[in-house]
MISEGU-768799 format. One line per 5 residues: number of its first residue (from 1); their letters; for each residue x, y, z of C-alpha. Coordinates in steps of 0.5 Angstrom, whole numbers. Example, Ala and Ser with C-alpha at 12.3 -4.5 7.8 and 13.67 -1.06 7.14 Angstrom:
2
1) AS) 25:-9:16 | 27:-2:14
//
This chain:
230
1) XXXXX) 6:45:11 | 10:40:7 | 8:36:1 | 2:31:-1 | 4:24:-4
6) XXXXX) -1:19:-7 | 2:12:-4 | 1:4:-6 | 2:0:-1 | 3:-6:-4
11) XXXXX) 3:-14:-3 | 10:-15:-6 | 12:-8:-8 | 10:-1:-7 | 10:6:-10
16) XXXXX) 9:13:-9 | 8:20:-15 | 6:27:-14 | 3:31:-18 | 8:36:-21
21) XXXXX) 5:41:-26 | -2:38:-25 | 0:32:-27 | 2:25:-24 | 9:24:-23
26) XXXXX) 13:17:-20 | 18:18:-15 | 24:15:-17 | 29:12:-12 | 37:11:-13
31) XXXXX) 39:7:-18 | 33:10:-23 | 27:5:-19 | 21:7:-19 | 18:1:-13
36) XXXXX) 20:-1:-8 | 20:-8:-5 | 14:-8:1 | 19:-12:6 | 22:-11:12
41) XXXXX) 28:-16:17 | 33:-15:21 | 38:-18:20 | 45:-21:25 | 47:-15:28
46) XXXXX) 40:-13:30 | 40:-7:25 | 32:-7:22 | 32:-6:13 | 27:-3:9
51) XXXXX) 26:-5:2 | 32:-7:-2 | 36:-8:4 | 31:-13:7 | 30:-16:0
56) XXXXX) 38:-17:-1 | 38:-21:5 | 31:-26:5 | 34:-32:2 | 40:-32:9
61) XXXXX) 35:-30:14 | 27:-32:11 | 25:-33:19 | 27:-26:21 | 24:-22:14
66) XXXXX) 17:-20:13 | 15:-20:7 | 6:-19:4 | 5:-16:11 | 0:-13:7
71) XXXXX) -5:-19:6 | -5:-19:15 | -6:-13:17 | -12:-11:21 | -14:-18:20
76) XXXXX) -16:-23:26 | -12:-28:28 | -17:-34:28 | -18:-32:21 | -19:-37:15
81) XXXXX) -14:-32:11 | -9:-33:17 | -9:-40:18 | -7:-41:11 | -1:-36:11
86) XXXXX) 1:-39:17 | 3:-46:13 | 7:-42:8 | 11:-35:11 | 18:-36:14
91) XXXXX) 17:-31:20 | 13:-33:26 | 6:-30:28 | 3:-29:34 | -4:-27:37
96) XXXXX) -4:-20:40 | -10:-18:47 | -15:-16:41 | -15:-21:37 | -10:-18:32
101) XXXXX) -4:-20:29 | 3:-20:31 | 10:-21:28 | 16:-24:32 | 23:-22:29
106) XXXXX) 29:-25:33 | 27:-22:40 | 22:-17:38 | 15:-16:38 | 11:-12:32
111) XXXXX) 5:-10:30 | 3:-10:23 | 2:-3:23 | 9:-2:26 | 12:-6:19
116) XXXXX) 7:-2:14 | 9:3:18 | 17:2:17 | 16:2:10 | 11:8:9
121) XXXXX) 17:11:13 | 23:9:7 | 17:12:2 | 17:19:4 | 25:19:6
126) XXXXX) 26:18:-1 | 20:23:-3 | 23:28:2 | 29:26:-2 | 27:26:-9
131) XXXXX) 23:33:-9 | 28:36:-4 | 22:38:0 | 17:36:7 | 13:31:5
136) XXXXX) 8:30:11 | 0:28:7 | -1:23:4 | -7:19:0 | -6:11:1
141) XXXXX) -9:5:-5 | -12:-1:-1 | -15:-6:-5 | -23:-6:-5 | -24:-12:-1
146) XXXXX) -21:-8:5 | -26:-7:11 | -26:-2:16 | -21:-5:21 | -16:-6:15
151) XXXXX) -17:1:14 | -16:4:20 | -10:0:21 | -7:3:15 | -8:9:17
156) XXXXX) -5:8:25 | 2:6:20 | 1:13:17 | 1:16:23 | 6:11:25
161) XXXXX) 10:14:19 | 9:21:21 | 4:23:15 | -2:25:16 | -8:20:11
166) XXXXX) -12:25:8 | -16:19:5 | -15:12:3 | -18:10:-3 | -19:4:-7
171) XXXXX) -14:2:-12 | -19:2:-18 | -22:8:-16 | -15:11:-16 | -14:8:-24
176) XXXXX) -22:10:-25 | -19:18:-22 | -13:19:-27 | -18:17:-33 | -21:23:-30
181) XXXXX) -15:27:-31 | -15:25:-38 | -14:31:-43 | -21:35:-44 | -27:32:-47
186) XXXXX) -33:34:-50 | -38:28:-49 | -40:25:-43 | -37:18:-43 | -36:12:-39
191) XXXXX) -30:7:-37 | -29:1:-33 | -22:-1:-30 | -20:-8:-29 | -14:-9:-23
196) XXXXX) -13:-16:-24 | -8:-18:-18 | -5:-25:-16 | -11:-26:-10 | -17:-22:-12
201) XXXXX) -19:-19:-19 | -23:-11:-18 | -26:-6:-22 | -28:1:-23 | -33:4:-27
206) XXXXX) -33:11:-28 | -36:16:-31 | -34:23:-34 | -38:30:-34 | -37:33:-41
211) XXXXX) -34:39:-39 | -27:42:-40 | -24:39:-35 | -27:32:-36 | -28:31:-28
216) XXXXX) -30:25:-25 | -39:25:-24 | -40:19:-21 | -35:13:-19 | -37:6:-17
221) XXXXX) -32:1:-14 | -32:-6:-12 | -28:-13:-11 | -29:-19:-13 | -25:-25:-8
226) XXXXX) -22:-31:-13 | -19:-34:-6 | -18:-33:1 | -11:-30:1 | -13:-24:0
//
């Protein structure tokens, strides 16, 4: 069995860490990045771009790359959020048989799950790359807002991706859990933890057992939308 990595698949950018002597670490792409642009193209000679290589070319070829596939991702196709980003994206979208939504790229269909799923797959290369190692399990961040259809398509492009989703977690809760990692405490104590992104503010509220090992005693989650972007 390879390794486990935690993952955020992000809107604009992801990232991923492992923890490493009992503590979380970023993994790190050449050139010292520690993200990567949460993008994917092809481009002229029909050859399909991850990441940087997707973002370096975006501005020649806007029709064919893919960029915040996270905002679509197990949404309906006939939802208010979609006929918004339909005004604003380059790249074509399609409905699919379930009502779900597809991306044209050149002469190519795609399901959102194949595009976060590109992108997950540059994600553990690069791990795989960096640690030297296997990297087959991951736990991924989605924001809090994300209903049961989103999740179960993040977790169909993991598998896409060949890493098995031990959990999808709510990105404030993530933040909340590493608090709970911190250095030992002899009081029990409470933290609130506020995410505020560029569509949707989230918080956290969680409370540590006073304990040796500080563990996390309860964690409450939950987003508060300020637009229909998601």
């Amino acid at each position: 069995m390879g390794r486990a990595i935690g993952i955020d698949l992000g809107t604009t950018n992801s990232c991923a860490a492992v923890i490493d002597g009992g503590r979380p670490k970023m993994i790190t792409y050449k050139g010292g990045n520690s993200t990567i642009p949460s993008m994917f193209a092809i481009d002229e000679s029909g050859q399909e771009l991850v990441g940087h290589e997707a973002k370096r070319q975006a501005q020649l070829n806007p029709q064919n790359t893919v960029t915040a596939s996270k905002r679509l991702i197990g949404r309906n196709f006939h939802s208010k959020v979609i006929d918004k980003v339909r005004q604003v994206f380059t790249y074509e979208l399609l409905e699919g048989e379930q009502s779900e939504v597809l991306v044209r790229i050149k002469d190519q269909v795609f399901s959102l799950e194949q595009i976060s799923a590109a992108i997950l797959r540059r994600i553990r290369e690069v791990a795989e790359d960096s640690l030297g190692e296997e990297v087959d399990q991951a736990v991924i961040t989605v924001p809090a807002y994300f209903n049961d259809r989103q999740r179960q398509a993040v977790r169909k492009a993991g598998k896409l991706a060949n890493l098995k989703v031990l959990r999808i977690l709510n990105e404030p809760t993530a933040a909340a859990l590493a608090y709970g990692m911190g250095p030992p405490s002899t009081s029990a104590s409470r933290c609130t933890t506020w995410g505020a992104g560029p569509s949707t503010s989230r918080s956290s509220t969680s409370r540590t057992a006073s304990s040796r090992s500080s563990r996390l005693a309860a964690t409450r989650s939950w987003a508060a939308s300020t637009s229909t972007t998601g």
